[in-house]
C-alpha positions in Angstrom: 5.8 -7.6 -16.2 2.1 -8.3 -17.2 0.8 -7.7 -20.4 -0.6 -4.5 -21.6 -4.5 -4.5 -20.3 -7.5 -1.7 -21.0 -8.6 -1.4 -17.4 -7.6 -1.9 -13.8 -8.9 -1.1 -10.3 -6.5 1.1 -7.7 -7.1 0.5 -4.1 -4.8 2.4 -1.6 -4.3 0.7 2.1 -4.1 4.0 4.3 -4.0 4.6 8.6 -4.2 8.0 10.5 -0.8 7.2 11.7 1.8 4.2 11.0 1.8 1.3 12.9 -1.8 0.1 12.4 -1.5 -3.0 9.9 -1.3 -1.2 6.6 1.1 -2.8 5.2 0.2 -6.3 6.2 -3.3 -5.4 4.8 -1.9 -4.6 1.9 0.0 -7.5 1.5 -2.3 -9.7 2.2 -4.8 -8.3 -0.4 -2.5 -8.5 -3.3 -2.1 -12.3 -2.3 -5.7 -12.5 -2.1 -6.4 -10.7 -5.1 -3.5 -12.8 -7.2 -5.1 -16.1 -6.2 -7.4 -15.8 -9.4 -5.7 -16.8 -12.3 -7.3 -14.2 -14.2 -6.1 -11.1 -12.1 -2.4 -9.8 -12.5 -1.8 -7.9 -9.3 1.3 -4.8 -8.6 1.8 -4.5 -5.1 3.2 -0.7 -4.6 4.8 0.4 -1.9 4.2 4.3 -1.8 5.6 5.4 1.7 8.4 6.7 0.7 9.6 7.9 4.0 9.4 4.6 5.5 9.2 1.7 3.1 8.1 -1.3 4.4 6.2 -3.9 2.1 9.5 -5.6 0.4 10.2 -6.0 3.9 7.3 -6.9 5.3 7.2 -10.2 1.7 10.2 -10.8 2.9 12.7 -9.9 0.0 15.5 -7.9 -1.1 14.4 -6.0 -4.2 16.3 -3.3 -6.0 16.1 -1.1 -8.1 12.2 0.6 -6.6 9.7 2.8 -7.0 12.2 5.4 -5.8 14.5 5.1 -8.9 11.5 5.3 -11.6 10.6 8.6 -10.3 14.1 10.4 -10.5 13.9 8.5 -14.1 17.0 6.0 -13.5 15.0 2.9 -14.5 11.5 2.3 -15.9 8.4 0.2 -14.6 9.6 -2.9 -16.5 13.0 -3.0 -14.2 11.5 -1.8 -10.7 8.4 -4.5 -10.9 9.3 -7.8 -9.0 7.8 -11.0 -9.1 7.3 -12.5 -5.9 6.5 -16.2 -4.4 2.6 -15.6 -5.1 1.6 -16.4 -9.3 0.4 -13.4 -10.9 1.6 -10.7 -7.7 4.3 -8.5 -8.6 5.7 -5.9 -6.2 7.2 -2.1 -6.8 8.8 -1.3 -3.9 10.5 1.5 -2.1 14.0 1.1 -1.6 15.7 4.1 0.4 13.5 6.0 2.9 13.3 9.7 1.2 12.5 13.0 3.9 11.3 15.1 1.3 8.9 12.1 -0.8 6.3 14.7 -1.7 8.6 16.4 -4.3 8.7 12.8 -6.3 5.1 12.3 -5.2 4.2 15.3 -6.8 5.6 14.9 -10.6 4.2 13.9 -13.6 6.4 11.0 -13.1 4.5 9.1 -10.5 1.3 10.0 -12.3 2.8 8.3 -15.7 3.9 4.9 -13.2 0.5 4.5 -11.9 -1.0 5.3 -15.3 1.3 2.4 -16.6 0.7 0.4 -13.5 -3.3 0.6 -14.1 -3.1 -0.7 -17.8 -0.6 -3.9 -17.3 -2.4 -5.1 -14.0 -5.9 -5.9 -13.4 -5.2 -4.6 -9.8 -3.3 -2.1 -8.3 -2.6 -2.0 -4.5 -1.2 0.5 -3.2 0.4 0.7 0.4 0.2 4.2 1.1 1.6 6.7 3.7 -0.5 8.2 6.9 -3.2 10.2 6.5 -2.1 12.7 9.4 1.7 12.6 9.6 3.0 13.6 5.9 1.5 15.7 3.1 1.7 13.1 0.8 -1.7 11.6 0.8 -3.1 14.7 -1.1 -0.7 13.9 -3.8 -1.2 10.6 -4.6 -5.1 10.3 -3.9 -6.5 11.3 -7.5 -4.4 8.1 -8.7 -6.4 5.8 -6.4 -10.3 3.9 -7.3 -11.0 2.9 -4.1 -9.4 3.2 -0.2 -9.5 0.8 2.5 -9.0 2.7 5.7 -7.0 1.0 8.9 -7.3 1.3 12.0 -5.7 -1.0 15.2 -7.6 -1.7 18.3 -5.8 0.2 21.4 -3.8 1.9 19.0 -5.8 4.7 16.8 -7.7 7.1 18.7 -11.6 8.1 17.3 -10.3 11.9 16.9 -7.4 10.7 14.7 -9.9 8.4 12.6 -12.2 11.0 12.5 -9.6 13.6 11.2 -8.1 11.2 8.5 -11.4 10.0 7.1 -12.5 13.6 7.5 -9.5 14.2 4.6 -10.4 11.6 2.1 -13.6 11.4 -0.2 -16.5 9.5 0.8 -17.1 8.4 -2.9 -13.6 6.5 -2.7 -13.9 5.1 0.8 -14.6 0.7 0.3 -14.6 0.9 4.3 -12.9 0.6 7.6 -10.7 -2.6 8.8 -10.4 -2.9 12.5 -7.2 -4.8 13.3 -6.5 -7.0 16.5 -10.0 -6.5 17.6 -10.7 -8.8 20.2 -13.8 -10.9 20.1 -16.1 -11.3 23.2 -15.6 -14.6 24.6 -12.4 -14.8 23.1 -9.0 -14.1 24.4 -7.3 -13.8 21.5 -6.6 -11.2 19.7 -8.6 -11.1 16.3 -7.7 -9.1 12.9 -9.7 -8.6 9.5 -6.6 -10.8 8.0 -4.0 -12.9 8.6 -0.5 -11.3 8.5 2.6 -12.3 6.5 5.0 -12.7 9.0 6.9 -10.3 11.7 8.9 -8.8 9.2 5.7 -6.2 8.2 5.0 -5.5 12.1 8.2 -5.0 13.3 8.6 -2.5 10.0 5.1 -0.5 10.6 6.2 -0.4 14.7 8.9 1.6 13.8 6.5 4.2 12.1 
């Protein structure tokens, strides 16, 4: 665990719907963001319903985010160091149905509270906008949101509707994934992606 720190910046990866690249986004900016020596970086996975980001690094981590909140463990035993210096991941373990009722104690808003003063960053991989209420919930934790969306996959109505729920003083802006470049037949994203293991885990969304 990193050492105790007076500030940090939250930035929550969020889609309209799974399956858009959230959380190799995510992944990918905690990797980023851990490359400066400086920064200490928690890499959280907060869909609960369908955890994906230990999955998509590649590792087997217990105990989670999932057993802080029903107070079996604290922050110092669910935080993971991975292969990246200075990134450390919290993830979810066990999909939950009913995540909101964690999502919605003063438990979850003591974790990020911790979270924010041991890490310089906080990124959070964070469930859809449109499918679960839990977005409401866990939105006053967050400083900043980067919003997904995946070429030939999100609709403009569903965009619309999910950036139509979040506040406009929070948004950093909109990645377009697998956009293709003219001239090019490739397909081209905002980032490079970890590995299959995060696609074939947001596909199932």
């Amino acid at each position: 665990m990193a050492p105790m720190r007076q500030e940090s910046q939250v930035i929550a990866v969020l889609g309209s719907r799974g399956g858009v690249g959230c959380t190799s986004l995510a992944v990918n900016l905690g990797a980023t963001l851990a490359q400066d020596a400086a920064n200490s970086v928690a890499l959280v996975d907060l869909d609960l319903r369908r955890p994906s980001v230990a999955r998509g690094l590649g590792i087997s981590a217990r105990p989670g985010l999932d057993a802080v909140l029903r107070g079996e463990v604290g922050v110092d035993a669910a935080c993971h160091p991975t292969s990246v210096p200075n990134l450390d991941v919290l993830p979810a373990v066990s999909p939950m149905t009913h995540a909101h009722e964690l999502l919605s104690t003063p438990a979850f808003v003591r974790v990020m509270e911790e979270l924010g003063q041991r890490y310089a960053w906080v990124v959070a991989d964070s469930p859809p906008v449109l499918l679960v209420p839990d977005v409401p919930l866990v939105l006053p934790q967050f400083g900043a949101c980067l919003f997904v969306v995946r070429a030939g996959r999100t609709s403009r109505s569903n965009m619309e509707e999910a950036l139509g729920l979040l506040p406009r003083e929070q948004m950093l802006g909109i990645t377009i994934n697998e956009a293709r470049l003219p001239g090019h037949g490739d397909q081209y994203g905002y980032y490079m992606k970890p590995g299959p293991e995060a696609d074939a885990a947001e596909d199932e969304a």
